[in-house]
C-alpha positions as CSV (number, residue, x, y, z in Angstrom):
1,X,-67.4,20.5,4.5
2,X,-70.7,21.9,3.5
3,X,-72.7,24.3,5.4
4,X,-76.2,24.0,5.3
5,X,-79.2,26.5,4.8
6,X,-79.2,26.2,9.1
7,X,-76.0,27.7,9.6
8,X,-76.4,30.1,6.5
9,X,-79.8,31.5,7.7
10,X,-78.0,31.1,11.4
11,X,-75.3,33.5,10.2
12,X,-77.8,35.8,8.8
13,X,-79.7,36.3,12.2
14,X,-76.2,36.4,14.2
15,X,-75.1,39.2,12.0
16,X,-78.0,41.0,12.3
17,X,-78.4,40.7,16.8
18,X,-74.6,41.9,16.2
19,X,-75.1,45.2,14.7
20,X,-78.0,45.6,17.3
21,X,-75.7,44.5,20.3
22,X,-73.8,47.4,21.0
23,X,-77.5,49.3,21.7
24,X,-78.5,46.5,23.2
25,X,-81.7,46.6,20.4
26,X,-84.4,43.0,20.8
27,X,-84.5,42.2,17.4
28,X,-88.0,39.9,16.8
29,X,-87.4,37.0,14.7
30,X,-90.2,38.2,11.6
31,X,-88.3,41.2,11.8
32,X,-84.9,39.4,10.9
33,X,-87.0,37.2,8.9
34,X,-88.3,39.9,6.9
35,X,-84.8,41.8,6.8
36,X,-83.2,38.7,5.6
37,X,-85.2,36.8,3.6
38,X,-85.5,33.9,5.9
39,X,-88.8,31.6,5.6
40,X,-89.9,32.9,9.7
41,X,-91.1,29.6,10.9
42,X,-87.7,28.1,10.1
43,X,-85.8,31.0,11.8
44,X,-88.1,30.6,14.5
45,X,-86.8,26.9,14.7
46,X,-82.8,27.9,14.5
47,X,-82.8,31.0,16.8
48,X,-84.7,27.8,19.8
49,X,-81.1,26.2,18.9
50,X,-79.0,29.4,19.6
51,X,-81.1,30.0,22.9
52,X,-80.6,26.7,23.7
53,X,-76.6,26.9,23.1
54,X,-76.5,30.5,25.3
55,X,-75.6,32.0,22.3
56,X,-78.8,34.6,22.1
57,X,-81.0,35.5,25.0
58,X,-84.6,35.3,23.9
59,X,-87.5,37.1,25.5
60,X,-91.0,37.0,24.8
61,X,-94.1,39.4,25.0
62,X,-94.8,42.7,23.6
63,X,-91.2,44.4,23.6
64,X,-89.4,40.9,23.5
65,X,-86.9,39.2,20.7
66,X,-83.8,38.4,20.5
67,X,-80.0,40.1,21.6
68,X,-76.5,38.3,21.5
69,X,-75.7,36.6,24.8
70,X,-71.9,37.6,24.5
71,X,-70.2,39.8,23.0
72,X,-69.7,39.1,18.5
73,X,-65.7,39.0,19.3
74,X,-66.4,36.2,21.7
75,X,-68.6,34.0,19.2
76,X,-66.5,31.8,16.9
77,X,-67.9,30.6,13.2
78,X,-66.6,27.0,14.4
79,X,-69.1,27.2,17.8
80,X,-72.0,28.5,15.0
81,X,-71.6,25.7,12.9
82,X,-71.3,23.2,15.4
83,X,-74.4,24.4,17.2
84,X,-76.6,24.7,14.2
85,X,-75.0,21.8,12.2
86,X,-73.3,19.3,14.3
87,X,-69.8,18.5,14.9
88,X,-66.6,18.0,12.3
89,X,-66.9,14.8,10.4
90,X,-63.3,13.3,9.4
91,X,-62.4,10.8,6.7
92,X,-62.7,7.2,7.9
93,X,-61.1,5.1,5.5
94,X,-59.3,1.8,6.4
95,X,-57.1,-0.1,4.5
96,X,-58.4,-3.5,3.1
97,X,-55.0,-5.0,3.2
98,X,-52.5,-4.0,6.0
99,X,-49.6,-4.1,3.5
100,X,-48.8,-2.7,0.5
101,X,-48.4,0.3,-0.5
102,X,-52.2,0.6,-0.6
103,X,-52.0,0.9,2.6
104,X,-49.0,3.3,3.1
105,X,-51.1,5.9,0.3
106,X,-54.3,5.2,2.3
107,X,-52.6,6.3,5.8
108,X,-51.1,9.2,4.1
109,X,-54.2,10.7,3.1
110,X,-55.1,10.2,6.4
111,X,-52.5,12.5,7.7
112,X,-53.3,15.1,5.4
113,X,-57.0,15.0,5.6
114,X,-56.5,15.5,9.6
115,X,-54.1,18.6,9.3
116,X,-56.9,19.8,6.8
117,X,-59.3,19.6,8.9
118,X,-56.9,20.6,11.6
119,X,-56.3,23.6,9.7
120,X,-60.0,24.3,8.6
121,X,-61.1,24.1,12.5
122,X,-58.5,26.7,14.1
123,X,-59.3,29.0,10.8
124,X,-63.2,28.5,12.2
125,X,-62.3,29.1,15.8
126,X,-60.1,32.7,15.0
127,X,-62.8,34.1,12.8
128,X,-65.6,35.5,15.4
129,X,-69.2,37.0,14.3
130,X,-67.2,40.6,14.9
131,X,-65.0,39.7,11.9
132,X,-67.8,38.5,9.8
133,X,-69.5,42.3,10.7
134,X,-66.3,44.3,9.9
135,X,-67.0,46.8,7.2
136,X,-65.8,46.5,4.0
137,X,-62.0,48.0,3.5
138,X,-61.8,51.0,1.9
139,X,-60.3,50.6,-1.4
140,X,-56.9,53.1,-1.6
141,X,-57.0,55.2,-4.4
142,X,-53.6,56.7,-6.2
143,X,-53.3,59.6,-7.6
144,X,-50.3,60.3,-9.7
């Protein structure tokens, strides 16, 4: 699966509205922009998506921007991606020949490209925007 500059430049913003959330901070889109490198326009065009999906809450005028619409533990990387990129594409290859033991390897990989993706998906769905905005561990230092 590739993610593409959407869902990076997606992340970037989410990240950002979550470390303003618990202050419940408007954060202006050329102000994320600007903070994250992110061509405006285009950022403009991805946080409409996010608004759209109930993800952010937008609000315009003078002291307007943008704040999560949940709470960062309730946002999943897997709902992110999907929202910005589309749904999960799976393998579709079919046998040529019903017999054989093309066929047998084809329907194998198959079943192990589903439980990848399987996998990949419930990986996506556990990690939230709060895990993606945990600080770095500490690195233990021993003295002897």
């Amino acid at each position: 699966m590739k993610v593409g500059s959407k869902a990076y430049y997606g992340f970037l913003a989410l990240v950002e509205l979550a470390n303003n959330y618990k202050i419940r901070r408007m954060t202006q889109v050329k102000e994320i922009a600007k903070d994250q490198d992110i061509p405006s326009e285009y950022l403009g065009q991805i946080m409409v998506l996010l608004n759209r999906a109930r993800l952010v809450h937008g609000s315009r005028g003078p002291g307007g921007g943008y704040i999560l619409a949940r709470p960062p533990e309730t946002i999943s990387v897997k709902e992110v991606i999907e929202v910005l990129e589309g749904p999960f594409v799976s393998l579709d290859v079919r046998p040529k020949k019903k017999s054989g033991s093309g066929a047998l390897a084809t329907e194998r990989l198959m079943q192990a490209w589903a439980k990848g993706v399987a996998a990949m998906e419930t990986i996506l769905e556990d990690t939230t925007l709060a895990d993606l905005c945990k600080p770095e561990q500490e690195s233990y230092m021993y003295y002897i």
